[in-house]
C-alpha positions as CSV (number, residue, x, y, z in Angstrom):
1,X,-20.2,-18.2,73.7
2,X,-22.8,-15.3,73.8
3,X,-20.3,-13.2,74.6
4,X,-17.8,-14.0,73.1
5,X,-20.3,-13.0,69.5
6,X,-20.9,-9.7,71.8
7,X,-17.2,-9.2,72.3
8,X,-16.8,-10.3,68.0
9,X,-19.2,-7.4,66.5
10,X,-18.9,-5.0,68.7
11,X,-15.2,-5.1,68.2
12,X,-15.6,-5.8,64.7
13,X,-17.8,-2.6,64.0
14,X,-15.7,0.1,66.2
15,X,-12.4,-0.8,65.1
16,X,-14.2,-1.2,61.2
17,X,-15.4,1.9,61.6
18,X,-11.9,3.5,62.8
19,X,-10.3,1.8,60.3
20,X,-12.7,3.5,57.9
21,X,-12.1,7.1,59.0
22,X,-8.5,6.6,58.4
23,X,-9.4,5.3,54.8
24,X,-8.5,1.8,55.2
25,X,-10.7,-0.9,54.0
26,X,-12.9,-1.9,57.2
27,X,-11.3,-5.4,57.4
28,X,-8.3,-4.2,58.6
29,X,-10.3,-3.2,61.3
30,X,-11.7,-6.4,61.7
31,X,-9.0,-8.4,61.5
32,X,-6.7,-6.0,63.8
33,X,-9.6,-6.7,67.0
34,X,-9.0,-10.3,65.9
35,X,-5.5,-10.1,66.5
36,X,-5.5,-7.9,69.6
37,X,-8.8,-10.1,71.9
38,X,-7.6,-13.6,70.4
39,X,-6.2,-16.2,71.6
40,X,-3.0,-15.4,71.1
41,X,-3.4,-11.8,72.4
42,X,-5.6,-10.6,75.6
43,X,-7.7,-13.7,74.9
44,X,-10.9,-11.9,75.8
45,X,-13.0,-13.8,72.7
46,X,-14.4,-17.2,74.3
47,X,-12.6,-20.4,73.8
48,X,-15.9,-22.6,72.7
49,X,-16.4,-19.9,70.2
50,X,-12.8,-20.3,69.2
51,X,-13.4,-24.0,69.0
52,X,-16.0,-23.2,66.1
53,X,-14.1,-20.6,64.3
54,X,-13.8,-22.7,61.2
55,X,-17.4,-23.5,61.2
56,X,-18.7,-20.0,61.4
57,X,-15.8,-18.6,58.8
58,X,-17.4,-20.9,56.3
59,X,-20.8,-20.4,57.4
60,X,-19.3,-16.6,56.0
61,X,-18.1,-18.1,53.1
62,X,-21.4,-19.9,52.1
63,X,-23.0,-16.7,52.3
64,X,-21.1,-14.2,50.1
65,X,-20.7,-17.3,47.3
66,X,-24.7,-17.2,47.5
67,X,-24.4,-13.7,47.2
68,X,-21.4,-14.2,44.1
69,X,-23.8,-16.7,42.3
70,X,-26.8,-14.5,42.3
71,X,-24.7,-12.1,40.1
72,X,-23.2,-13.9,37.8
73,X,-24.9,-14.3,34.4
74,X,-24.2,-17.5,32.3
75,X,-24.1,-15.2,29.5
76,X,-21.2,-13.3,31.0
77,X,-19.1,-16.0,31.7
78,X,-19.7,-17.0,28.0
79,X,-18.7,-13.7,26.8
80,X,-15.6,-14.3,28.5
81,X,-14.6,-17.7,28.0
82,X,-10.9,-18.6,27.8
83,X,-9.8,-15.9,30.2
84,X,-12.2,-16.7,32.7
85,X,-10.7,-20.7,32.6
86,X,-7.1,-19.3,32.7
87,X,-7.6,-17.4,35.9
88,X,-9.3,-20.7,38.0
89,X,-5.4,-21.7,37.9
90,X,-2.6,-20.0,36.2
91,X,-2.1,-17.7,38.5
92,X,-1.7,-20.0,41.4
93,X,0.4,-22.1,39.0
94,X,2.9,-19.4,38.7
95,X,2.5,-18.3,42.7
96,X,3.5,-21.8,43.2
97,X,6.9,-21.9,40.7
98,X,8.2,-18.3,41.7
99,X,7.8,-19.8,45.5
100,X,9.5,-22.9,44.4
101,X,12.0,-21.3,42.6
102,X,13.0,-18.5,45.7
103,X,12.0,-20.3,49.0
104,X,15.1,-22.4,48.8
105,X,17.7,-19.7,48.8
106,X,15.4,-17.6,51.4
107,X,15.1,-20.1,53.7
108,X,17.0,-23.0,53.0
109,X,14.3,-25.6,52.3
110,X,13.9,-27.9,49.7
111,X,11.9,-27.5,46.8
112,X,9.2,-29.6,47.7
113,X,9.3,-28.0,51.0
114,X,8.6,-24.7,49.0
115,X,6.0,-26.1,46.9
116,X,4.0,-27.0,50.5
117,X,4.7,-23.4,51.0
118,X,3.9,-22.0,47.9
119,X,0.6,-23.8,47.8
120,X,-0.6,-22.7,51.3
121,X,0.2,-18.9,49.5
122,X,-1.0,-19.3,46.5
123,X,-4.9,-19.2,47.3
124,X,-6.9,-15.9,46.7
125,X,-9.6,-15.1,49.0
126,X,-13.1,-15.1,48.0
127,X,-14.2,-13.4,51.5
128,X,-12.6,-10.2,50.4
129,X,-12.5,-10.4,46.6
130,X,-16.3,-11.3,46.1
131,X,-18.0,-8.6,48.0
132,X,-15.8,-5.8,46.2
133,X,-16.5,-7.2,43.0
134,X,-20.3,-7.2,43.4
135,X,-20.1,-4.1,44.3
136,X,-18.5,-3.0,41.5
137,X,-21.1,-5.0,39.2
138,X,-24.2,-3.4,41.3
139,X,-22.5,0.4,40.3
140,X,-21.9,-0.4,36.6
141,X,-18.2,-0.3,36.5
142,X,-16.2,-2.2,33.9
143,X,-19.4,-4.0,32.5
144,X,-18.8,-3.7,28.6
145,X,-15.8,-6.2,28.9
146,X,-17.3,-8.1,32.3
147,X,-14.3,-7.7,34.1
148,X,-15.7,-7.9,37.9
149,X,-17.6,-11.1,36.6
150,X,-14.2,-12.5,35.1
151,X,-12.5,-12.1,38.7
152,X,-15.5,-13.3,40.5
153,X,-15.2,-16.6,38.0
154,X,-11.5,-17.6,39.0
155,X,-12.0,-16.8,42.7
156,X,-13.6,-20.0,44.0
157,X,-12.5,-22.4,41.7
158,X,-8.9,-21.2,42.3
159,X,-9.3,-22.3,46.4
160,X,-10.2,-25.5,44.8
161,X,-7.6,-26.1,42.9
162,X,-4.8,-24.9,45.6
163,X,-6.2,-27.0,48.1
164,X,-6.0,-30.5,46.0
165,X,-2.3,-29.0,45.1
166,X,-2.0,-28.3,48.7
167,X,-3.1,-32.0,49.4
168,X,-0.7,-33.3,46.8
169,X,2.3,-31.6,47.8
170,X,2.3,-31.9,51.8
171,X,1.7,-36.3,50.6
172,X,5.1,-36.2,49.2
173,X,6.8,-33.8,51.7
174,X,5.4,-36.2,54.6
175,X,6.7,-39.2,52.7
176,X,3.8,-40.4,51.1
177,X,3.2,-41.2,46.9
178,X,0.9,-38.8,44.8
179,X,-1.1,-40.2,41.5
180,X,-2.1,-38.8,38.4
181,X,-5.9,-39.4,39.8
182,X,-4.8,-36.2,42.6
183,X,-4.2,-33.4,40.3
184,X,-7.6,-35.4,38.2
185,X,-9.7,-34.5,41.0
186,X,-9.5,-30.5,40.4
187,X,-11.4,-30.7,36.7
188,X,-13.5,-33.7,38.1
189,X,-14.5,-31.4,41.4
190,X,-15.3,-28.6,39.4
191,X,-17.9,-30.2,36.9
192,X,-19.2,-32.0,39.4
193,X,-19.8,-29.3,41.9
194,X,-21.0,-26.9,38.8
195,X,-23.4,-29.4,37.7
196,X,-25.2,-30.6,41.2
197,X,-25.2,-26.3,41.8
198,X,-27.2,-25.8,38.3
199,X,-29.6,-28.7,38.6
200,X,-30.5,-27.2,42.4
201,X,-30.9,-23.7,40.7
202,X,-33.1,-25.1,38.6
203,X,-34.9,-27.0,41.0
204,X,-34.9,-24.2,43.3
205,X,-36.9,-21.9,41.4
206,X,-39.3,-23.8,40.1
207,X,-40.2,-24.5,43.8
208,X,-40.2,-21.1,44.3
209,X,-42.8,-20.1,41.8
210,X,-45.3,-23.0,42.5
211,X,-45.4,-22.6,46.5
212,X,-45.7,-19.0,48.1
213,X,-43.3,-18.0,50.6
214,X,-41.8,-15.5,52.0
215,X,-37.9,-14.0,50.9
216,X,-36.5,-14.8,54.7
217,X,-37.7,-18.4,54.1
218,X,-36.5,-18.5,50.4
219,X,-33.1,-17.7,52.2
220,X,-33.4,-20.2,54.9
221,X,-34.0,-23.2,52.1
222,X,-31.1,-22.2,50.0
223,X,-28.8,-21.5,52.8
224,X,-30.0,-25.2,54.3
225,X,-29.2,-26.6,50.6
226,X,-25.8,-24.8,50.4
227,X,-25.2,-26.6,54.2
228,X,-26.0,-29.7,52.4
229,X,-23.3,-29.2,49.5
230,X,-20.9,-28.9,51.8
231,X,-21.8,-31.6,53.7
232,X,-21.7,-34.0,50.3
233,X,-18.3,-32.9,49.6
234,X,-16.7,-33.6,53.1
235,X,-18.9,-37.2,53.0
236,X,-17.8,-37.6,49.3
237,X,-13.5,-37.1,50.2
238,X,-11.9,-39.5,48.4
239,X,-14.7,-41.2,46.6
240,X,-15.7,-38.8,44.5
241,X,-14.4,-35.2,43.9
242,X,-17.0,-32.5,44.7
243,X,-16.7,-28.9,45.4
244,X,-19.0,-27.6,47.6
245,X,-18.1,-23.8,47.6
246,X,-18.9,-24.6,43.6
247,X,-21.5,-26.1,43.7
248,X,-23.4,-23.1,46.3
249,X,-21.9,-20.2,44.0
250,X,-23.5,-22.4,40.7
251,X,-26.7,-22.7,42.3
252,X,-26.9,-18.9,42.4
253,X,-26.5,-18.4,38.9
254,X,-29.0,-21.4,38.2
255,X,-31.7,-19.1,40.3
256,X,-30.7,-15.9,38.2
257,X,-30.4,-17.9,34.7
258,X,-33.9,-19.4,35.4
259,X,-35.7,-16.8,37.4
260,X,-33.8,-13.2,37.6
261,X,-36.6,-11.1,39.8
262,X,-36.2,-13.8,42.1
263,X,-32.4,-14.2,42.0
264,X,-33.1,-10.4,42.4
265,X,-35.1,-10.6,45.9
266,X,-32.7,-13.0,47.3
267,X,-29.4,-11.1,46.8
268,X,-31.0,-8.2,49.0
269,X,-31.5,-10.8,51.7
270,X,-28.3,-12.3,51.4
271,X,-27.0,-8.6,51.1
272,X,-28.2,-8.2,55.1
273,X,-26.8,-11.5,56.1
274,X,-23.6,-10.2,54.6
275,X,-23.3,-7.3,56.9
276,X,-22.7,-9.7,60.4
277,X,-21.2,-12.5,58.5
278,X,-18.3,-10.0,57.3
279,X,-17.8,-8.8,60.9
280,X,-17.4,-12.4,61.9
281,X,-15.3,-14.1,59.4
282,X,-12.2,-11.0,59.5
283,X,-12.5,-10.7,63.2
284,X,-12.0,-15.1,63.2
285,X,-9.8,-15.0,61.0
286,X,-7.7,-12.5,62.7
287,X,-7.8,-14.5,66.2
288,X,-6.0,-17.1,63.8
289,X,-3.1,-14.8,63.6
290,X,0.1,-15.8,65.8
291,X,2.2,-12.5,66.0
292,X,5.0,-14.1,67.4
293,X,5.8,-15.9,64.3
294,X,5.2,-13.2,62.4
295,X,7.7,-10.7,64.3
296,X,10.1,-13.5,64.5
297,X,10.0,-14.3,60.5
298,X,11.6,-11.1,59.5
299,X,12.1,-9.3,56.3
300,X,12.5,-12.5,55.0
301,X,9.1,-13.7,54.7
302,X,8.0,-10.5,53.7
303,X,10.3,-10.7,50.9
304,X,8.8,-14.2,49.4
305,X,5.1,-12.7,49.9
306,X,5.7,-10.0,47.5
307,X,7.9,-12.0,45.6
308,X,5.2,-14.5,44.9
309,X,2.8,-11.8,44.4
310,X,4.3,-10.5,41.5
311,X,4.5,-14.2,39.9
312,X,0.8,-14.1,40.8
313,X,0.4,-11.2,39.0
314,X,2.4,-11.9,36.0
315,X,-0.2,-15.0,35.8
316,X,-3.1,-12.6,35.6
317,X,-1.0,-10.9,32.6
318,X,-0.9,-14.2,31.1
319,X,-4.4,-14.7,31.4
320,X,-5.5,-11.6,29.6
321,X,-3.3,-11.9,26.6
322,X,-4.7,-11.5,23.4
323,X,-8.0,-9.9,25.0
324,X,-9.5,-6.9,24.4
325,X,-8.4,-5.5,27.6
326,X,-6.9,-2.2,28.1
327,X,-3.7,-1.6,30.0
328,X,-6.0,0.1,33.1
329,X,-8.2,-3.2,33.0
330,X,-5.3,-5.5,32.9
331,X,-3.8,-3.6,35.8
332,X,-6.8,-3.8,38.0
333,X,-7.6,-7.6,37.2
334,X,-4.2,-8.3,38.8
335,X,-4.9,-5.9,41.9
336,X,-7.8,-7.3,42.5
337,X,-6.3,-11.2,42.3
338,X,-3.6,-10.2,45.1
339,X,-5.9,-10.8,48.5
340,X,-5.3,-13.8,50.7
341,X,-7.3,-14.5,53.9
342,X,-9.2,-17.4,54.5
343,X,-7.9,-19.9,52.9
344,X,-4.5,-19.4,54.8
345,X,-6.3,-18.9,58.3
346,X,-7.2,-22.6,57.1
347,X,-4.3,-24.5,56.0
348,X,-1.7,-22.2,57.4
349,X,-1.2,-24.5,60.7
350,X,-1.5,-27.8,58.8
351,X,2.2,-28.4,57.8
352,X,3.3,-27.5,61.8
353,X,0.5,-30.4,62.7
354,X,2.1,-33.0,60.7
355,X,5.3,-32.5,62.0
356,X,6.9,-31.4,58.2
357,X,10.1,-29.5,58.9
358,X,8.9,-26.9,57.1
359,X,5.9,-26.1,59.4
360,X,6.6,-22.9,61.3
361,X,7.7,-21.9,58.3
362,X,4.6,-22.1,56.2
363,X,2.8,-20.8,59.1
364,X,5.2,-17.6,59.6
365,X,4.4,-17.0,55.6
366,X,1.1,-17.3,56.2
367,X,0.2,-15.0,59.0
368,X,2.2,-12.7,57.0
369,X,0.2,-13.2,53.9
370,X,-3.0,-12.9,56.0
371,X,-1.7,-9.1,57.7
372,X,-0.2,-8.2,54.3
373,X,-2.6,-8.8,51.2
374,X,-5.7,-8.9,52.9
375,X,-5.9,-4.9,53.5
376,X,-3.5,-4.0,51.0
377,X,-5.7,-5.9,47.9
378,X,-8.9,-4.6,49.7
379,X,-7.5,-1.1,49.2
380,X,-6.1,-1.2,46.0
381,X,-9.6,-2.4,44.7
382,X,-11.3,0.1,46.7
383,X,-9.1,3.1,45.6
384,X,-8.2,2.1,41.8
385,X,-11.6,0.6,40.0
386,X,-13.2,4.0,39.3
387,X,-10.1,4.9,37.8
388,X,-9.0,1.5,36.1
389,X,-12.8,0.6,34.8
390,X,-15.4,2.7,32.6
391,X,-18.3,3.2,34.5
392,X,-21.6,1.9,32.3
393,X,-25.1,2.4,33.1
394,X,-27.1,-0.5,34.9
């Protein structure tokens, strides 16, 4: 396994790097040695580290939601308000329908075929959202109308609500009855994680300013606590709906609501962590990537995932309707929406397991998906938000 890491990072930096001279977001770097040592390639990354892929991508995942939480400002979010509801699900709504509505003549499934498949798409990623938009929050630009802080809102509570649609969907496709009580979890799930993540926050820093410690350990206890959400959520499945990846990004902004030198000190830590965990979530994720169902998929598939991205986007629209958003900020709200990674990586395979008809085609549309929106959304953000956003000093 110790080499396989070795074989992870150093391919991850040299081929981030190259992919960086040729102006290309790093990831696509990343993900390209992925693709090429994995599994399905020259297979040169171990297979017990392959084993724990999933662990270690949302080992990633915890960390830059830490890092998320620790910028977001309740009051933001309140200065936002309606929009920053609308974008936790209307664009993956309307991802869904446009999917529903042209997966059927594309590839002659059924519709609730296509709405398996359009909820396996429909899922933004946080891994390459979230570090762009704090960024873009640390150098001051689009500030006055919080626009970073209005992506960073929708990002993980739209995985949430995807995945419980995902759930809901693939029932009835394998035969199986959905409730009302299914599509109640996603509210339920959100409240719940948001409220367990606040009260922690809250508990967290007043720990921190009665006992002395150092900033590595403050990191260790919140990372340890964050490992803890997540284990409440999968003990919790289908008892009570939790959201871990909530409740860790809620317990940030408790820390910076209640204590914001501290919240301060902790996002450079997490900043560090951020710079191996990167590496090793886009270089696993890649090693996901089947290329052989990709090159067999055609222009077909390639169709439906722009297709369905212009649905996504036309959800965004809808979300910033009657806001005091300019054309350039509308414009770069639904860039920055178009991403998907990790949340494909994830699911992608799950229809093909259960034996639904529609498996290897969910899987071809997610590879696709994955090579696709994952560098092209990374460098639309990159290239466009000093042109799309007003820089403000911080």
């Amino acid at each position: 396994m110790l080499n396989g890491l070795a074989v992870v990072f150093i391919s991850g930096l040299i081929l981030g790097k190259a992919a960086k001279l040729l102006r290309l977001p790093p990831l696509t770097g990343m993900i390209a040695a992925g693709i090429i040592l994995g599994p399905h390639a020259l297979g040169l990354i171990d297979s017990s580290l392959i084993a724990i892929s999933p662990d270690l991508r949302q080992l990633a995942l915890v960390i830059i939601l830490t890092r998320a939480g620790l910028t977001l400002e309740i009051d933001d979010l309140k200065k936002i308000g309606r929009p920053a509801v609308m974008m936790c699900f209307v664009p993956a709504c309307l991802e869904i329908l446009g999917t529903i509505i042209i997966a059927p003549y594309i590839f002659g499934i059924s519709h609730i075929e296509a709405a398996v498949l359009g909820s396996v798409l429909a899922a933004v990623s946080p891994a390459v959202v979230v570090p762009r938009m704090i960024k873009i929050i640390e150098e001051g630009y689009g500030q006055k109308r919080k626009i970073p802080q209005l992506v960073l809102a929708g990002a993980a509570a739209d995985d949430v609500f995807v995945i419980v649609m995902f759930s809901s969907f693939s029932a009835l496709c394998a035969g199986g009855a959905v409730s009302a009580v299914s599509f109640i979890q996603v509210p339920v799930s959100i409240i719940t994680g948001m409220a367990v993540g606040a009260v922690c926050g809250y508990v967290v820093v007043k720990w921190f300013e009665k006992v002395n410690m150092k900033d590595a350990v403050k990191v260790i206890i919140t990372l340890s606590i964050s490992f803890v959400f997540i284990f409440i959520q999968n003990a919790l499945e289908g008892i009570v709906p939790f959201s871990g990846l909530l409740a860790i990004m809620s317990m940030g902004m408790g820390i910076i609501h209640f204590n914001a030198d501290e919240a301060k000190k902790i996002a450079s830590k997490y900043n560090e962590l951020w710079a191996g965990a990167e590496i090793m979530l886009f270089v696993l994720v890649g090693a996901e990537v089947e290329i052989a169902y990709a090159l067999n998929a055609g222009a077909a598939a390639v169709v439906l995932v722009f297709l369905a991205l212009l649905f996504r986007m036309a959800g965004v629209l809808c979300c910033t309707v009657k806001t005091q958003l300019n054309k350039k900020e509308r414009l770069f709200c639904m860039m920055a929406y178009t991403p998907k990674a990790t949340v494909q990586a994830a699911i992608g395979a799950v229809p093909l397991a259960m034996g639904l008809a529609c498996g290897k085609t969910v899987l071809t549309c997610a590879v696709l998906a994955i090579l696709i929106t994952a560098p092209l959304g990374a460098a639309m953000i990159d290239g466009t938000y000093k042109k799309l956003l007003k820089g403000e000093k911080v």
